[in-house]
N, C-alpha and C positions, 0 to 999 in steps of 0.2 A: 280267759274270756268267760263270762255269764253264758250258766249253759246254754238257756233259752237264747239268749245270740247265737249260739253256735250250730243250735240247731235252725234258726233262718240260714244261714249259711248253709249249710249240709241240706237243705232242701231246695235251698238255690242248684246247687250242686246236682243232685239226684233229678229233679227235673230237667235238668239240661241234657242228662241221660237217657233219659225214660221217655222226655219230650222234647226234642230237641227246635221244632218247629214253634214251642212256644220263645225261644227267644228269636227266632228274626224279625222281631221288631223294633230288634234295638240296630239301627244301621251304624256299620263300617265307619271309621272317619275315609274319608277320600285322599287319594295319593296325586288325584289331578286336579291341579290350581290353574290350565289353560282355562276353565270358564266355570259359572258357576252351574252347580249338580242340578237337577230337573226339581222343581217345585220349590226350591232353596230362596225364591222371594217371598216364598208364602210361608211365613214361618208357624200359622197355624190353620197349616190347609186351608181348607174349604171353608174355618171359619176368620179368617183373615180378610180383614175390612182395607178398601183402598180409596181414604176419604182423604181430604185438606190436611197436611199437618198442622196442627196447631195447640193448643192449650188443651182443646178437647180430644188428643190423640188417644188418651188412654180409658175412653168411657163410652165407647163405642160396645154397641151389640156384635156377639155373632156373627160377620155375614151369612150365615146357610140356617138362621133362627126364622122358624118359620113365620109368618103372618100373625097369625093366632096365638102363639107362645110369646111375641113382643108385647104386648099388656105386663104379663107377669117382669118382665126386664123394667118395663117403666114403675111399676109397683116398686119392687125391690130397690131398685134407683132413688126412688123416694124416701126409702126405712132407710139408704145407708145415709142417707144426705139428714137427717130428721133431725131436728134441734131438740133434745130430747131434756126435760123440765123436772125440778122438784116436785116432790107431793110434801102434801096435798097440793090439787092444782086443776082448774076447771076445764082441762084439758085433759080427759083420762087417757085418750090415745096416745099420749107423749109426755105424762109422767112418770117419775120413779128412778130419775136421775140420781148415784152416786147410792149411798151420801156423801161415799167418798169417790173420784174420779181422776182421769185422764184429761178428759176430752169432750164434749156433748154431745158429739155424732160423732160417727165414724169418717166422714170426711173429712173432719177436722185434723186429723191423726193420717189419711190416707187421701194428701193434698190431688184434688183432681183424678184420683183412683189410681196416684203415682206413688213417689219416693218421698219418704220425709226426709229432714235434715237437722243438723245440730243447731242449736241457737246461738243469733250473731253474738250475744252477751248473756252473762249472769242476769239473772232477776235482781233486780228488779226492771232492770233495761231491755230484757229480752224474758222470754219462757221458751221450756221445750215441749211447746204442744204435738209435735211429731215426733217427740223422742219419748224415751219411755225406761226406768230402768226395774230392773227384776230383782230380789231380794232374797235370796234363803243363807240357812246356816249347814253346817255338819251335824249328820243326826248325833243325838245326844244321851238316846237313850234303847233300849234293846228293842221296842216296838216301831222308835221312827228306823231301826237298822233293819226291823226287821217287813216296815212298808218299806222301804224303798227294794229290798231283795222280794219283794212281791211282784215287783213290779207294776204293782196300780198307782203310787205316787211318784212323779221324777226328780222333786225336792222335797224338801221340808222347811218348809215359809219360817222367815223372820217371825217369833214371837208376839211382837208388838206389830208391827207393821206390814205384816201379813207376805203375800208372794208378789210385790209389786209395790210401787214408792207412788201412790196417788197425789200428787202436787192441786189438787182442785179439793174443792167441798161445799156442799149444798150449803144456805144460811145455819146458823147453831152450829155446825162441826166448824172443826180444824184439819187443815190441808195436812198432808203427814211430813210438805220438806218441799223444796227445791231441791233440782240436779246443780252440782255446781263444777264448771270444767276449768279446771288450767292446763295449759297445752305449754308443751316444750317442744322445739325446734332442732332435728338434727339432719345435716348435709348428710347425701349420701353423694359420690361422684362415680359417675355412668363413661363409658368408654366412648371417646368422641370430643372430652371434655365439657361434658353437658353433666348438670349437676340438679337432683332433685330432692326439695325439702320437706321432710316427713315431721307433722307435730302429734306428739305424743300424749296424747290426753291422759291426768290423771282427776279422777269424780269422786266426789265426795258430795253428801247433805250437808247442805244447808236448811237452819231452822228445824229442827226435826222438834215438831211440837208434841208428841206423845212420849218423851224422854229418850235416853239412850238405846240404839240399836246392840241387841246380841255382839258382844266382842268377836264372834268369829262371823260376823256376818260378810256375807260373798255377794256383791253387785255387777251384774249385767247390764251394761245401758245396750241399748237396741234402736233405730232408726224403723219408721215405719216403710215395708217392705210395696211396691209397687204390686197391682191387683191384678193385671192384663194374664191374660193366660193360664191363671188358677186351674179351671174345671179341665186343660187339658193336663196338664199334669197329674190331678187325680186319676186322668184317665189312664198314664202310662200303667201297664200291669206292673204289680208290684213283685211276678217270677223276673222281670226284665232288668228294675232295679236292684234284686240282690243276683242276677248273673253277673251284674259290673264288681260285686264289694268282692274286696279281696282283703282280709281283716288281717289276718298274716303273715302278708305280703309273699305268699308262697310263690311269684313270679320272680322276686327280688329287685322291679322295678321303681322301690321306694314307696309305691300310692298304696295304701291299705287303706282303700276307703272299707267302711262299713256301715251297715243299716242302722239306725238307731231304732229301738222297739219301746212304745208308747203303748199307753192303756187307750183302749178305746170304751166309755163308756155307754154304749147301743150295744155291741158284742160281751162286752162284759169279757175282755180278752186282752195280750198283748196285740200289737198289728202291728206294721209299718209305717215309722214318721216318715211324712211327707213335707209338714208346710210347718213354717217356723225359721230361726234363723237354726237352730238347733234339730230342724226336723220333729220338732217338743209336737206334733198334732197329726193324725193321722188321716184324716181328711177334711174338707168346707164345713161340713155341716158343726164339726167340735170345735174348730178353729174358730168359725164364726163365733159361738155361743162363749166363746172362753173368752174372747175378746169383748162381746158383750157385756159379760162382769165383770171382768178384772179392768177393761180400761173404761167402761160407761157405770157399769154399777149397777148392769139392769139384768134381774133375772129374767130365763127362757127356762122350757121345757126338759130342757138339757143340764141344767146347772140353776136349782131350782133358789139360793139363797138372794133373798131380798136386800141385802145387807152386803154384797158384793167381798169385795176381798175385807172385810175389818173384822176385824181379830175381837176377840173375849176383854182384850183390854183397850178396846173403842166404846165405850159404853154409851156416850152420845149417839154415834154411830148404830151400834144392835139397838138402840133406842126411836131412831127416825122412823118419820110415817115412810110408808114403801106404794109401789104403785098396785102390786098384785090385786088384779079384779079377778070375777067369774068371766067377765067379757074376754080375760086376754089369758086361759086356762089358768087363774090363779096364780100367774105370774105376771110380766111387766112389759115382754113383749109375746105374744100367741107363738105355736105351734105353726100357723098358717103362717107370720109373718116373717118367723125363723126360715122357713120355706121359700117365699119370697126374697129374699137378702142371702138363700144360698144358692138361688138360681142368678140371680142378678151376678154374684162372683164369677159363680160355673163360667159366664157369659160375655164376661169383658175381652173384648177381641185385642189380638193384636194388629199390629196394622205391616202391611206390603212393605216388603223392604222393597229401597233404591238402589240402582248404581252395584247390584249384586255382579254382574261383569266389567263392572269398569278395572281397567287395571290396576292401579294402585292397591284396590280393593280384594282383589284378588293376592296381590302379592303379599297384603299384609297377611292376609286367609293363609296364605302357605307357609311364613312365620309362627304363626298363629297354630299351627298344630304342630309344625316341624318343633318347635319348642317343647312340645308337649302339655300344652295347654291343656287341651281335649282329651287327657289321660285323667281330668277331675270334670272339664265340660265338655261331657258328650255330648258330641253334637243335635242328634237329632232320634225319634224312635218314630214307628205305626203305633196310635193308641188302640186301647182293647177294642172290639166290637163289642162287649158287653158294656161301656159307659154310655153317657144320656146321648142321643142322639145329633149333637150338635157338634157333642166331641168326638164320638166310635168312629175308629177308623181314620184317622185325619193322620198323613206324614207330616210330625212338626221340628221345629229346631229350638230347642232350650236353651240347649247348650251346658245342661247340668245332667250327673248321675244323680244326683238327689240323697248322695252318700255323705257321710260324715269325713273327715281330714282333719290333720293336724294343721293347722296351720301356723304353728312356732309359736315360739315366746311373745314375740311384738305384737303379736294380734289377740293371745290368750285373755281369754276375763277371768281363769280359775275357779268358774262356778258349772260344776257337772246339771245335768239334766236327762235325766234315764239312762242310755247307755252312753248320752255325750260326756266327753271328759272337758275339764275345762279348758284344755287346746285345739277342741276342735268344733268345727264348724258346718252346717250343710254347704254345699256345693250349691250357690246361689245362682237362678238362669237370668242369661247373657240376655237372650231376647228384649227388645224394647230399649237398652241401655242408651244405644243411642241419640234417644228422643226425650230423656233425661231433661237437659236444657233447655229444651221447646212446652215441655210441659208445666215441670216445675220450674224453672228458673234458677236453676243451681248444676253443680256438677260435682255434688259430693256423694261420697261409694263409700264402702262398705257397711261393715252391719251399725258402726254408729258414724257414719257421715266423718270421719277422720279424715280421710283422703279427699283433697280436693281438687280428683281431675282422676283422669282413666290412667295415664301412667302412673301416680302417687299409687293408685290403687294397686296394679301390678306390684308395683317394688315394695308395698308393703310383704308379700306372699313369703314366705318361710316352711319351716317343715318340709312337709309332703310336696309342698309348694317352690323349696329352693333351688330346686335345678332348675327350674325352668325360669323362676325368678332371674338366676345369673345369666342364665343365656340371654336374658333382658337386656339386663346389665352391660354384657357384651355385647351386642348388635349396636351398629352404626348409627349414629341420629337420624337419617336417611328412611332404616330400617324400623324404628322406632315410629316414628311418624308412619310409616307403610298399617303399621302393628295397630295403633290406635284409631288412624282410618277406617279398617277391617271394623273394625269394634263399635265406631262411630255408626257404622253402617246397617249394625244389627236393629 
């Protein structure tokens, strides 16, 4: 293990020691499935909204946001939504687009502040405007061996095409490639005689106009991850998430989750990943700004290059006009607006669960952990009383440790990032899952939309993940349906 991992661990430890009262905020899973637990429809406390289900489920404020602080949610609401333009462009508050890109808002990529998904077809039939894939190679040389044992970088970017495959580009560039997927189809057979089909993507570029990639290069495709509940999860104390990691597995109950440790550049430090499918960013504020350049192209305060992700051999690219004015600090979106678009996150509510004691629902809930589900999605924690005040203090339900896992070969991309290995994955929250189809209009899961449905999902799981996979496998159709219900419910 890297020492500096070891040492978050040994002070997860020592604190639990020394202070034992800073982890009861992580609640017990429950052994009682007659009804459901106190507060357990509100899965983000006090700021859990109880409006219309509908399209706009996942774009809703805070309920407990005060009067006065809703201006800034509609502000920010605007910058994420913002059709953001080339330069030069007689629009300076919404130029500085790409030159290379994703996407031209973030909406686009984060459909109704939900899930993105794979595209029906190949380009030219379809595009993956909500899919996105990641690019680096093995360091190659004793400086990138000796950044990445720094810990301030967690890859080392493709050469040519930088940390990230831009399918877009302003007029004058060239786009760097389409994602291109073929899927293969394999039966698995479930106990009951019920039979479920997993397709296997395998991606490759297409068109890759700035010549060949690096021969060892390593792709990550990635679906864009639903927004509701962000700023509570920052809020969980970060002693709470490594009291859960057990890297070692010194229990011997198979889950070594572990924390992955990312650079944060405000601290100038390693910290705790949090958000990412990888846990690759340690809180909103770097998250936002990363995703600003690398999938819009626009510099912030934070990540100051004009020129977003293109590499030394994009010379068109390091050549485009950029949007940086005096007006917006010299870069393309201000300080103030960075601020704005990471309260708007903080702020996305989740909505009042249904039918939390209905039976069925219950009974899938006691599957649901007697499995051992909840040994990777912990149910619920108290956030800190020192986060913003929307979030401090609020009992919520995730349903994630926020830890790292193997999750076997099937699921593996083979592309490491800081301390993830290429088999494992954050523990992604359950919350909102349900409402999936009502939002977006899909019911594809995991981290690149392969699964299409809540059990394909499940049965994909491995590793860390396979015991409880089988006992999937085993349970009756009956009990399967019980399982998915629970789930649909969240």
């Amino acid at each position: 293990m890297k020492k500096s991992a070891l040492l978050l661990t040994l002070l997860g430890f020592m604190c639990t020691l020394i202070y034992p009262q800073a982890f009861a905020l992580v609640h017990p899973a429950t052994q009682d499935f007659s009804q459901a637990e106190p507060g357990e429809s509100f899965p983000g406390g006090s700021a859990t909204v109880n409006k219309k289900r509908n399209t706009h489920s996942f774009s809703h404020s805070s309920a407990n946001l005060e009067f006065s602080r809703k201006m800034n949610f509609s502000l920010g609401n605007a910058l994420f939504k913002k059709i953001w333009v080339a330069s030069p462009s007689s629009t300076l508050a919404s130029d500085g687009l790409g030159p290379l890109f994703n996407a031209p808002s973030c909406q686009r990529c984060h459909i109704k502040d939900g899930r993105g998904h794979p595209p029906k077809a190949n380009f030219p039939q379809d595009n993956a405007i909500s899919m996105l894939m990641r690019l680096s190679i093995p360091p190659q040389t004793k400086r990138q061996r000796d950044a990445l044992a720094s810990g301030r970088v967690g890859v080392i970017s493709e050469p040519t095409y930088g940390s990230q495959l831009q399918d877009l580009a302003v007029t004058g560039n060239l786009s760097e490639g389409k994602i291109n997927i073929t899927y293969e189809e394999k039966i698995i057979h479930l106990k009951g005689g019920e039979e479920v089909s997993l397709r296997h993507p395998t991606y490759t570029i297409a068109n890759p106009n700035y010549g060949p990639l690096h021969p060892q290069t390593m792709m990550s495709v990635r679906v864009a991850p639903p927004m509701i509940g962000l700023g509570l999860l920052e809020a969980i104390a970060a002693s709470d998430t490594l009291s859960l990691a057990d890297p070692e597995d010194t229990n011997n109950d198979g889950i070594s989750g572990k924390a992955n440790e990312v650079w944060d550049f405000v601290k100038q430090r390693s910290s705790l990943g949090r958000f990412g499918w990888k846990a690759g960013q340690p809180n909103l504020p770097q998250q936002n700004a990363d995703a600003f350049s690398g999938d819009l192209g626009i510099a912030s305060p934070l990540f100051t290059s004009v020129t977003g992700d293109c590499s030394q051999a994009q010379v068109t690219c390091i050549e485009a006009p950029h949007g940086g004015t005096l007006q917006h600090d010299n870069v393309e979106i201000s300080n103030e607006g960075m601020k704005l678009v990471n309260f708007y996150t903080r702020n996305l509510a989740l909505q009042k669960r249904q039918k939390v004691n209905n039976p069925k629902v219950l009974a899938g809930k006691a599957l649901f952990y007697q499995s051992g589900c909840v040994d990777c999605h912990q149910p619920s924690y108290t956030t800190s009383e020192n986060a913003d005040i929307e979030q401090a203090g609020q009992r919520i339900w995730p349903y994630t440790d926020l830890l790292l896992h193997n999750m076997g070969r099937g699921l593996a991309d083979h592309r490491p990032e800081f301390m993830a290995t290429g088999f494992e994955w954050r523990t992604p929250p359950l919350w909102g899952i349900g409402l999936t189809q009502t939002v977006n209009k899909h019911n594809f899961f995991l981290h690149d939309g392969r699964a299409r449905g809540l059990l394909e999902a499940i049965i994909w799981h491995g590793g860390e993940a396979h015991k409880a996979q089988q006992k999937v496998v085993n349970m009756t159709p009956e009990e399967r349906r019980l399982l998915v219900a629970f789930l649909e419910s969240l």
